[in-house]
C-alpha positions as a Python dict, from the first residue, in 0.01 Angstrom:
ca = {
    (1, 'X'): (0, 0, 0),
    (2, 'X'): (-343, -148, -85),
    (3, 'X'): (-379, -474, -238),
    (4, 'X'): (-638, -714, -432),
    (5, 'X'): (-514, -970, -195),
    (6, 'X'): (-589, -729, 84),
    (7, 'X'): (-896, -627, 99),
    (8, 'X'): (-954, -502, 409),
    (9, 'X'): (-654, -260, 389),
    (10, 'X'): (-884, -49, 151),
    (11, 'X'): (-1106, 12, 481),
    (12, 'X'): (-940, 135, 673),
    (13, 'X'): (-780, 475, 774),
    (14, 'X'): (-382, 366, 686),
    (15, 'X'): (-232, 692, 833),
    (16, 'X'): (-377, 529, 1190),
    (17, 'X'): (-240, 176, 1109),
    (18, 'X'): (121, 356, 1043),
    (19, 'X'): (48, 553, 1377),
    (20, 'X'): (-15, 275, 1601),
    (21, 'X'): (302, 88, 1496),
    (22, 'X'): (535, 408, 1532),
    (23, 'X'): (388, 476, 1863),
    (24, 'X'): (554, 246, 2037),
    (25, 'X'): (872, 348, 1889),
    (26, 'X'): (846, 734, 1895),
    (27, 'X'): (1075, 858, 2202),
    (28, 'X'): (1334, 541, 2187),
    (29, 'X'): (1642, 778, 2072),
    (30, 'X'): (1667, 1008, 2359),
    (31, 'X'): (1961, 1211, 2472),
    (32, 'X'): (2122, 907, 2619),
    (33, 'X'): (2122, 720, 2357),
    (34, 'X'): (2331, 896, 2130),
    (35, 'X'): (2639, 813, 2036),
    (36, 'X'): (2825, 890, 2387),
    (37, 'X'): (2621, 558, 2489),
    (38, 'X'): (2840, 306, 2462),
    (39, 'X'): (2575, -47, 2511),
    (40, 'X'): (2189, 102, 2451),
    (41, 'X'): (2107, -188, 2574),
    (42, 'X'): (2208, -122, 2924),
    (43, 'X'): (2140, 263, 2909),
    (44, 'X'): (1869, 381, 3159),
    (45, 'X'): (1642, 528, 2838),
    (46, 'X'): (1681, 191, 2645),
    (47, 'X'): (1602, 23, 2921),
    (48, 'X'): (1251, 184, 3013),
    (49, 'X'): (1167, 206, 2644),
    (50, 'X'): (1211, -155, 2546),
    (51, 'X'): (1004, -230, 2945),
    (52, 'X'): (729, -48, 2803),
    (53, 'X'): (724, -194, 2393),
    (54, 'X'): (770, -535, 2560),
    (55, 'X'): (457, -507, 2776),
    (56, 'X'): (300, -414, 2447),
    (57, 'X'): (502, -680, 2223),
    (58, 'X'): (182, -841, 2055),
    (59, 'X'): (39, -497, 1976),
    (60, 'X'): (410, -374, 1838),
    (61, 'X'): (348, -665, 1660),
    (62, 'X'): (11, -672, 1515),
    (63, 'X'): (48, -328, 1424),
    (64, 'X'): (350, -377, 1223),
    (65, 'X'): (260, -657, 1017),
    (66, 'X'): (-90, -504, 977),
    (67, 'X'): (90, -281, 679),
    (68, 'X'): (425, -454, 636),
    (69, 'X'): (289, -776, 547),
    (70, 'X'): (141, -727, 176),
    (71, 'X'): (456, -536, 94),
    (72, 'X'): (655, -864, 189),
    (73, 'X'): (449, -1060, -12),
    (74, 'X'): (388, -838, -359),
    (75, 'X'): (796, -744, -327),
    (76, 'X'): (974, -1035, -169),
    (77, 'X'): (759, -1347, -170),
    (78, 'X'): (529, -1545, 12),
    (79, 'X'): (786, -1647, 278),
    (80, 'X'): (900, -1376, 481),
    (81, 'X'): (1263, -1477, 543),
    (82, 'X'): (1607, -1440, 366),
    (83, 'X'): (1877, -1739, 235),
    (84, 'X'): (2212, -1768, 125),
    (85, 'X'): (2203, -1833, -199),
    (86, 'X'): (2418, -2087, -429),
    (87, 'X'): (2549, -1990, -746),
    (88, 'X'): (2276, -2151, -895),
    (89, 'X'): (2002, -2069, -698),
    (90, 'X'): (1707, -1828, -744),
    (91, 'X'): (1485, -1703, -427),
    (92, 'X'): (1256, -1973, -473),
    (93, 'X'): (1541, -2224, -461),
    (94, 'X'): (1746, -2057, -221),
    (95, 'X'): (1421, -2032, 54),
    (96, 'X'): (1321, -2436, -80),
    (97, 'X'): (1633, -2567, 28),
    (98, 'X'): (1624, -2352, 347),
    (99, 'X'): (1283, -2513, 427),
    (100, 'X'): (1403, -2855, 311),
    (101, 'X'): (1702, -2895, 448),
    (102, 'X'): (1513, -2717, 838),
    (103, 'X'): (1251, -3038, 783),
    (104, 'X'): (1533, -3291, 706),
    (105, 'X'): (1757, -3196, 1010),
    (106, 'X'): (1437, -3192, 1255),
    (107, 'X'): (1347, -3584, 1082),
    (108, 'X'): (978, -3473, 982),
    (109, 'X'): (770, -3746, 828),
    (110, 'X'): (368, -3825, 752),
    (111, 'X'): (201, -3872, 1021),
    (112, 'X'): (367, -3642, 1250),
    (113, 'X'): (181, -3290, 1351),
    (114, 'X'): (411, -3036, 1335),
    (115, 'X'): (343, -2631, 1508),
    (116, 'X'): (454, -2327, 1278),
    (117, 'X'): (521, -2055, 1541),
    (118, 'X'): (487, -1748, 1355),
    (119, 'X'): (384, -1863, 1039),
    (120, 'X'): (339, -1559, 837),
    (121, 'X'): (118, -1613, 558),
    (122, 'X'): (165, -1997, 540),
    (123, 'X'): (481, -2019, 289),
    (124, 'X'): (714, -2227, 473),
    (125, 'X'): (431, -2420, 615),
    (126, 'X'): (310, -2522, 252),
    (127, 'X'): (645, -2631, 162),
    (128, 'X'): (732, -2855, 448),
    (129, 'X'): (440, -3043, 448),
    (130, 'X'): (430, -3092, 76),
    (131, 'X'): (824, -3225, 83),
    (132, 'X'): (736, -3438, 408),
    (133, 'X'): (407, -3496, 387),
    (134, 'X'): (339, -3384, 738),
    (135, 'X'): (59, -3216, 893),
    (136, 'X'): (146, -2852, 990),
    (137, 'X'): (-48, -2591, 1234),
    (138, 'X'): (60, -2219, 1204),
    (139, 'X'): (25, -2003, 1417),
    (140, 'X'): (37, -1582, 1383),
    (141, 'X'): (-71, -1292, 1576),
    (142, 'X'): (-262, -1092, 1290),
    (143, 'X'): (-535, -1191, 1134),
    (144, 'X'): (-470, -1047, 803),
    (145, 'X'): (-198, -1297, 780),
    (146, 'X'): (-443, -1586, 872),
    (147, 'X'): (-673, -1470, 626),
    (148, 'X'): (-424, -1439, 337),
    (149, 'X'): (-233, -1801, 466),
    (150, 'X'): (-596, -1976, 455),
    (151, 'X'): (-689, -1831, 67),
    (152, 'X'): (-294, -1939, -60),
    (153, 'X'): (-304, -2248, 99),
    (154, 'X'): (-675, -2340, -43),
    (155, 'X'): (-539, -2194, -382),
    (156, 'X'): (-229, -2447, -384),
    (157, 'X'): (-487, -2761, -257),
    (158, 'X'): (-313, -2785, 70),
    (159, 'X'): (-609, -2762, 346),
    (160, 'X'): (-595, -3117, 376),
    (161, 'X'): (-225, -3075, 515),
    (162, 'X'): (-262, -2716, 669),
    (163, 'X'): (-425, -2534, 926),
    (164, 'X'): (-372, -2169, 1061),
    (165, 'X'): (-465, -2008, 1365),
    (166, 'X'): (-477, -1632, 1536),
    (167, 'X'): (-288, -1682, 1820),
    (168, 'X'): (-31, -1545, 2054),
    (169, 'X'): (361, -1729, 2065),
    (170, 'X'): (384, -1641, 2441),
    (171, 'X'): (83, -1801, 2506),
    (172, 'X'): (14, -2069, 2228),
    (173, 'X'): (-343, -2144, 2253),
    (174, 'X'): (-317, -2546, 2264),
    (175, 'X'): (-281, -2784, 2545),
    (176, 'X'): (23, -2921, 2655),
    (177, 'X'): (208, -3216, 2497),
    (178, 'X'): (-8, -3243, 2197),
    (179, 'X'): (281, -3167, 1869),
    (180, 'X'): (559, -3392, 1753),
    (181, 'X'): (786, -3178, 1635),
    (182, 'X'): (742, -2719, 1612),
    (183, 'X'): (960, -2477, 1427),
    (184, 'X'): (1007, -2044, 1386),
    (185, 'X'): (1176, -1929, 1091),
    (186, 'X'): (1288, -1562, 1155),
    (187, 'X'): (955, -1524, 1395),
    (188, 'X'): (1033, -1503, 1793),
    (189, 'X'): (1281, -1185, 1756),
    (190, 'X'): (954, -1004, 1797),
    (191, 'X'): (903, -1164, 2167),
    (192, 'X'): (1017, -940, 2425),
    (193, 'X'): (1163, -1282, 2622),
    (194, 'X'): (1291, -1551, 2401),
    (195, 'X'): (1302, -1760, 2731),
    (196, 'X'): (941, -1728, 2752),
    (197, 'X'): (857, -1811, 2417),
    (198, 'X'): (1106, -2078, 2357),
    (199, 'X'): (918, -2269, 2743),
    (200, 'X'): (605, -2234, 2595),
    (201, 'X'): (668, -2460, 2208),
    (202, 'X'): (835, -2670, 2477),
    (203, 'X'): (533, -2693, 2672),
    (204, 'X'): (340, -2843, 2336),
    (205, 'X'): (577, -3056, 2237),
    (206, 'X'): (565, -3415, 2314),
    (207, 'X'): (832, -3539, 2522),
    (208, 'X'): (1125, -3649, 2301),
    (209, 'X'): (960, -3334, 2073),
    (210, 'X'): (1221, -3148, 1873),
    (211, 'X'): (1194, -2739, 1819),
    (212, 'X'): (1446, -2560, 1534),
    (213, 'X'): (1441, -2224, 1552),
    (214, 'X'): (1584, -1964, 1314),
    (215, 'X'): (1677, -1646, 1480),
    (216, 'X'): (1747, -1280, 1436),
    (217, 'X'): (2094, -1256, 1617),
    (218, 'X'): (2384, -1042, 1657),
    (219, 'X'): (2684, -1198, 1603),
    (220, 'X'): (3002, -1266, 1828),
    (221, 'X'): (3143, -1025, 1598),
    (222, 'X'): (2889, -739, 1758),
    (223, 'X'): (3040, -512, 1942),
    (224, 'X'): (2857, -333, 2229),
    (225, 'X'): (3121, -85, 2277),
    (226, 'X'): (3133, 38, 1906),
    (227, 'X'): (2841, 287, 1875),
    (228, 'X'): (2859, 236, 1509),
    (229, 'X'): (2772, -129, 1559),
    (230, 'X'): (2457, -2, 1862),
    (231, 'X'): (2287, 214, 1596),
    (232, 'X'): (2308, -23, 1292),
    (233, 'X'): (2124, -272, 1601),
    (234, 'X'): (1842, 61, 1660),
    (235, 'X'): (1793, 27, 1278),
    (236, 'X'): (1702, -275, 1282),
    (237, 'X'): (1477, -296, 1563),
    (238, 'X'): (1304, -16, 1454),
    (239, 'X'): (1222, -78, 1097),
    (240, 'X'): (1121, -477, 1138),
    (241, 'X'): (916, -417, 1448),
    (242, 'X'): (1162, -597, 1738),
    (243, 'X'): (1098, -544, 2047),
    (244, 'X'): (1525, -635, 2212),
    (245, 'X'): (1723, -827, 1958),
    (246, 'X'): (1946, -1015, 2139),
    (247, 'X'): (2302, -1194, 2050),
    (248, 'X'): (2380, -1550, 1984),
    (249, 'X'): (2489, -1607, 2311),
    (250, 'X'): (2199, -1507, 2504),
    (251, 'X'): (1909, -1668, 2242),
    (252, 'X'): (2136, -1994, 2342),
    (253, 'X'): (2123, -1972, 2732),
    (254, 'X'): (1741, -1895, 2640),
    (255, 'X'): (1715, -2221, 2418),
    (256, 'X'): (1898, -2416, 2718),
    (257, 'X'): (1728, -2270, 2979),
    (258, 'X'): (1375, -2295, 2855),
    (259, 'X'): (1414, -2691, 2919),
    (260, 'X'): (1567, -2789, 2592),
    (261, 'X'): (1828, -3011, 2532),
    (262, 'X'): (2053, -2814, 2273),
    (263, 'X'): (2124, -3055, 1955),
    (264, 'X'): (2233, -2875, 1694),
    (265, 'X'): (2321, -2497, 1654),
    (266, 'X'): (2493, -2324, 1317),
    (267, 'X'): (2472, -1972, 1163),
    (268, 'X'): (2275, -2073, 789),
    (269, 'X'): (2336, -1739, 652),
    (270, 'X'): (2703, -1862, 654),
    (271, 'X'): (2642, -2175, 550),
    (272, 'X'): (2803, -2147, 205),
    (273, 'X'): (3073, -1911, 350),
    (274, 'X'): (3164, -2247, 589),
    (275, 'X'): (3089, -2526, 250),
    (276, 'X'): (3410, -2320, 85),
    (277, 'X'): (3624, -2268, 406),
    (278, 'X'): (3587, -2654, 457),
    (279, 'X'): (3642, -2761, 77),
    (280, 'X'): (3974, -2501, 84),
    (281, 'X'): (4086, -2689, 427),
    (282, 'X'): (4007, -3031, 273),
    (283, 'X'): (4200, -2936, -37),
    (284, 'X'): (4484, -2834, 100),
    (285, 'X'): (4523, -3133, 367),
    (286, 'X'): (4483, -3350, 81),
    (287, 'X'): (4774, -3179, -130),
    (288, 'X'): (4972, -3186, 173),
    (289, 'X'): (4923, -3531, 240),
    (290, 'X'): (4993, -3576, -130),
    (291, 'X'): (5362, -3467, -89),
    (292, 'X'): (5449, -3686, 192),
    (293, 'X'): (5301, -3972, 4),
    (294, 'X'): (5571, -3883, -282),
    (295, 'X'): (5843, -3832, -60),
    (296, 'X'): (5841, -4121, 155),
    (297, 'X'): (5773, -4334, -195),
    (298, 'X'): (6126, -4163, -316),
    (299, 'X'): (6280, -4202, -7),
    (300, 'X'): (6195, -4596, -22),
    (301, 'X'): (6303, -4654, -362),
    (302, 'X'): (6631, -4445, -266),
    (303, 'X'): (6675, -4718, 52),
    (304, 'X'): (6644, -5003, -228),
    (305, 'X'): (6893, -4851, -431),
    (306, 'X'): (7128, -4813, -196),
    (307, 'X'): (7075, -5154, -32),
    (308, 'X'): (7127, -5331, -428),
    (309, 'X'): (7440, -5099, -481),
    (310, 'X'): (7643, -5189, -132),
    (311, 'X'): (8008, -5280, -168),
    (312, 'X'): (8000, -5150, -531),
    (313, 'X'): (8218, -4904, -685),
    (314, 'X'): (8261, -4570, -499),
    (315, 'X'): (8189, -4391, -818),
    (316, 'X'): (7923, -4551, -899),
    (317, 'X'): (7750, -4493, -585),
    (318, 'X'): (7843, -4148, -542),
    (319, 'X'): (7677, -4105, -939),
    (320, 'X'): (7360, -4224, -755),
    (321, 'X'): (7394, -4024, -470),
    (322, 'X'): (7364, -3728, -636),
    (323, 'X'): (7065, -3831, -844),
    (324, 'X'): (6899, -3938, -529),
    (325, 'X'): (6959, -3577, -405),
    (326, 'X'): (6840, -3455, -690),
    (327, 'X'): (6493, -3658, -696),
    (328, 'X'): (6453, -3552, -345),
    (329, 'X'): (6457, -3149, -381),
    (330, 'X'): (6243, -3190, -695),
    (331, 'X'): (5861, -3139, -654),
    (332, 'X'): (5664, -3464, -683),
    (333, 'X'): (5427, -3504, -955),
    (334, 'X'): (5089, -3729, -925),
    (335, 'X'): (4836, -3818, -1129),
    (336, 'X'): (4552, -3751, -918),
    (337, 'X'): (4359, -3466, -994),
    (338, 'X'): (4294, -3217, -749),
    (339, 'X'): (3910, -3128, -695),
    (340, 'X'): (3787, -2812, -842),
    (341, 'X'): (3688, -2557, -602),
    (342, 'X'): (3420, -2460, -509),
    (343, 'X'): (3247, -2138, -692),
    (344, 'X'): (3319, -1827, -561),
    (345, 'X'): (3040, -1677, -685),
    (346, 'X'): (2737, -1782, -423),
    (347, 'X'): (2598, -1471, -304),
    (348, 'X'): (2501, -1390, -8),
    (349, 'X'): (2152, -1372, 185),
    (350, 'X'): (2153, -990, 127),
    (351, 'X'): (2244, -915, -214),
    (352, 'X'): (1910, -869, -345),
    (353, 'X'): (1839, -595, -95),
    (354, 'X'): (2095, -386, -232),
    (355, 'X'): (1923, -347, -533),
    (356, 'X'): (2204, -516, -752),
    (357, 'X'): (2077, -706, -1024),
    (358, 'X'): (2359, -820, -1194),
    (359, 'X'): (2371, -1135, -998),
    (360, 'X'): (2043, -1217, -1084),
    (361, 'X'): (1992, -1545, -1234),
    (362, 'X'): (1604, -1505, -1376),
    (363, 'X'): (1413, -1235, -1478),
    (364, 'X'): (1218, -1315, -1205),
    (365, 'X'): (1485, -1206, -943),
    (366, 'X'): (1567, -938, -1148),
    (367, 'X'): (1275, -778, -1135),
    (368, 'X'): (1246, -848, -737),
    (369, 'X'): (1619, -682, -696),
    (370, 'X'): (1533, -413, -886),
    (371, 'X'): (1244, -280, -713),
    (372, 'X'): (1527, -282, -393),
    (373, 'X'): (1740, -51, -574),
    (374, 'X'): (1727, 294, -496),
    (375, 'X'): (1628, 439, -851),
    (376, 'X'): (1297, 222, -853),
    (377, 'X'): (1251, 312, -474),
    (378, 'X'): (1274, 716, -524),
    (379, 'X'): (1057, 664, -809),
    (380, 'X'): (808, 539, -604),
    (381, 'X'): (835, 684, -316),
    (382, 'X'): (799, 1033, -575),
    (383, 'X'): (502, 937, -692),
    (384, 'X'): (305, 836, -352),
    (385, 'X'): (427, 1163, -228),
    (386, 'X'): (277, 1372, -501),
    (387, 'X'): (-49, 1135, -473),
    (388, 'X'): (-84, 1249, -132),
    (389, 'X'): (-41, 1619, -189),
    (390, 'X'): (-265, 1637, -433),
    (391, 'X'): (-528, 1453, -155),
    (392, 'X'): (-571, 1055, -290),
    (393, 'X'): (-678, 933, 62),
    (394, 'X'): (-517, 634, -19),
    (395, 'X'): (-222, 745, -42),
    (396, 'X'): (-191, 889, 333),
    (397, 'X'): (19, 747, 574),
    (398, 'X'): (204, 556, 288),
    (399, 'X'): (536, 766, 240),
    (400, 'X'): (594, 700, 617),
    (401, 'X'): (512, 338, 581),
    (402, 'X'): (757, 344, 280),
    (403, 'X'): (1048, 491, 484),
    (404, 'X'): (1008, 248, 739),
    (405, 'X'): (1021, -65, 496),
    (406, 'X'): (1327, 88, 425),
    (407, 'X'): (1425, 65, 684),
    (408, 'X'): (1375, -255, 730),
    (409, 'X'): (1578, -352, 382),
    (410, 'X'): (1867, -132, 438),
    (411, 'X'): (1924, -186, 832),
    (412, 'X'): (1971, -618, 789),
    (413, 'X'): (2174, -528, 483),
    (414, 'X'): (2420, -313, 588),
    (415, 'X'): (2447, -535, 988),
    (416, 'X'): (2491, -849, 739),
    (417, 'X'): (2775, -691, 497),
    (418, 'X'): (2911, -580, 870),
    (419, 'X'): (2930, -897, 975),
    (420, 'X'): (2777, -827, 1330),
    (421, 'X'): (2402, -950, 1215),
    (422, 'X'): (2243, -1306, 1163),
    (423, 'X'): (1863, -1336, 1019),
    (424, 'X'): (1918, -1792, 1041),
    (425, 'X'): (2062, -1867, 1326),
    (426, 'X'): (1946, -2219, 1390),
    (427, 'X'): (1893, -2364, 1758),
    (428, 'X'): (1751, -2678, 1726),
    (429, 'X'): (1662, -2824, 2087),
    (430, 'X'): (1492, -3142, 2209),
    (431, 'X'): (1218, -3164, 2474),
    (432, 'X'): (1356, -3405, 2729),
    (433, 'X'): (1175, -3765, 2754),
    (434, 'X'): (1341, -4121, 2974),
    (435, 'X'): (1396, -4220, 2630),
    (436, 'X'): (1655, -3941, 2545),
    (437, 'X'): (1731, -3874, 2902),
}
């Protein structure tokens, strides 16, 4: 799990950093959480173990990203969130246009100074203010994050534009009013209270401020009587470091509640899921509207026909009677083309963490899908082992860090496919000012 880019990995004792993060885990699937619980969200042991992580969120925190964070980077990238992808699109693209199209909805622009709240190690930071031009401050809770974020962002020429700081999300170390404009990509699931969180980038924002905020939700389609749908939720707190992750619903009221004015809310992870729905609806209103255009332009011309043919010859109307009839039960034809469809083939935001490389559209995400699959991770995960029975100190503690990462990968993957788990969903709010009042 050591890294050239992280240095100070190397010295230290890694079987500790793993220990401190499963810690405040260990103990969290007691007897009453099994599967006769039907909501562990609501059971009496859930209840007292997320009380206790959440008193301890920025240490559950710290602790994971401490060792998850150069895995991220040397096997995802250097932005630690997922996208939908288009047909097209590699994971540079796909997370680009993510970023992009986050900084065009929000209306950023030079000049304005904009607050990264949980920034990682500076990717989507970079990007935004290169494409806008605007001045961005990050903020993370671990340092070796704010280390790595400073030497990437020096490396691409950016300090000019950037600026990262340690600091807590719950209690942003800035004064109030002072930021035009703040956004979290995939970043405040690790607060125990997203109300808390959410009132305190309100509480920097200038009045009139907007906040978009991409969140780690569980879907309407989560069900907290299906214990199927409970565990897959466990998984997934467990193996990203979360403290509660909450639904849709209730990151909403915490948005509204918090003193924003709600603007704008979608599920991205869906978003080209919704581009086809929409295109099929459009295209089949259009063909429908098609055939009423030809039959009310045959019924017309049949009107005209019959008007020019009054008080002629019985059989000659009747003759064009029944060709009337007949033009009226056949199916119009038009010379409009319809529009092609759109491609079936985007992929989804979790593809790549199966391991399937087929869709793959460079060798570059090739590569990055394969080391997901589960050849290249038993490989690995063979080798480490046999490193650390045969006593490479470096090699302690990293098995268990490797089945954690894990996971991490299989947990989102397998909620997503279900249906019942959102990494994007995007709450963008506006701090209230007389102007917008």
């Amino acid at each position: 799990m050591s890294s050239p880019n992280y240095p100070a990995l190397l010295n230290k004792d890694f079987e500790k950093v793993i220990s401190r993060y499963t810690d405040q885990f260990d103990g969290a699937h007691g007897a009453d959480d099994g599967p006769q619980a039907k909501d562990k969200t609501t059971s009496s042991r859930r209840q007292r173990d997320d009380g206790g992580r959440a008193t301890k969120a920025a240490q559950v925190s710290d602790s994971y990203y401490e060792f998850a964070t150069a895995a991220y980077e040397t096997n995802w990238s250097t932005r630690f969130h997922y996208a939908p992808f288009s047909p097209a699109d590699t994971l540079h693209s796909a997370q680009c246009f993510y970023e992009h199209r986050i900084a065009l909805l929000m209306g950023l622009r030079p000049g304005m100074r904009v607050l990264d709240v949980g920034c990682g190690i500076g990717g989507p930071a970079r990007e935004i203010a290169r494409f806008t031009g605007c001045e961005v401050v990050g903020i993370s809770i671990n340092q070796t994050q704010i280390d790595r974020a400073i030497q990437l962002t020096a490396r691409e020429g950016l300090m000019d534009k950037c600026t990262f700081v340690r600091g807590d999300f719950l209690n942003i170390p800035f004064r109030s009013d002072i930021f035009d404009a703040a956004f979290a990509i995939e970043a405040t699931c690790h607060a125990p209270s997203l109300k808390t969180v959410y009132a305190e980038i309100c509480r920097v924002l200038k009045p009139g401020g907007v906040c978009l905020v991409s969140e780690w939700v569980m879907t309407p389609r989560f069900d907290r009587s299906n214990a199927r749908h409970v565990e897959m939720r466990t998984r997934i707190e467990r193996g990203n470091g979360v403290v509660n992750l909450r639904t849709s619903v209730e990151a909403r009221e915490a948005m509204v509640s918090s003193g924003f004015d709600l603007v704008h809310e979608e599920d991205f992870a869906g978003y080209y899921d919704y581009l086809k729905r929409r295109a099929d609806t459009r295209r089949a209103e259009d063909a429908e509207a098609r055939v009423e255009e030809s039959t009310e332009s045959v019924g017309c011309e049949s009107d005209s026909d019959q008007d020019q043919d009054h008080g002629k010859g019985d059989g000659k109307r009747t003759g064009r009677e029944r060709a009337r009839g007949q033009a009226r039960t056949t199916t119009p034809a038009t010379s409009v083309p319809a529009p092609p469809p759109p491609s079936p083939r985007h992929r989804e935001w979790w593809w790549m963490l199966e391991g399937r490389t087929a869709p793959s559209t460079t060798w570059t995400d090739w590569w990055t899908a394969w080391k997901m699959s589960p050849f290249a991770r038993r490989a690995c995960y063979a080798l480490v082992w046999s490193l650390e029975k045969l006593g490479y100190p470096r090699a302690r503690g990293v098995c268990e860090a490797m089945d954690i990462l894990a996971l991490c990968v299989d947990s989102v993957a397998e909620a997503g496919k279900e249906g019942i788990f959102s990494p994007s969903w995007w709450f963008m709010g506006r701090k209230p000012s007389a102007e917008h009042s």
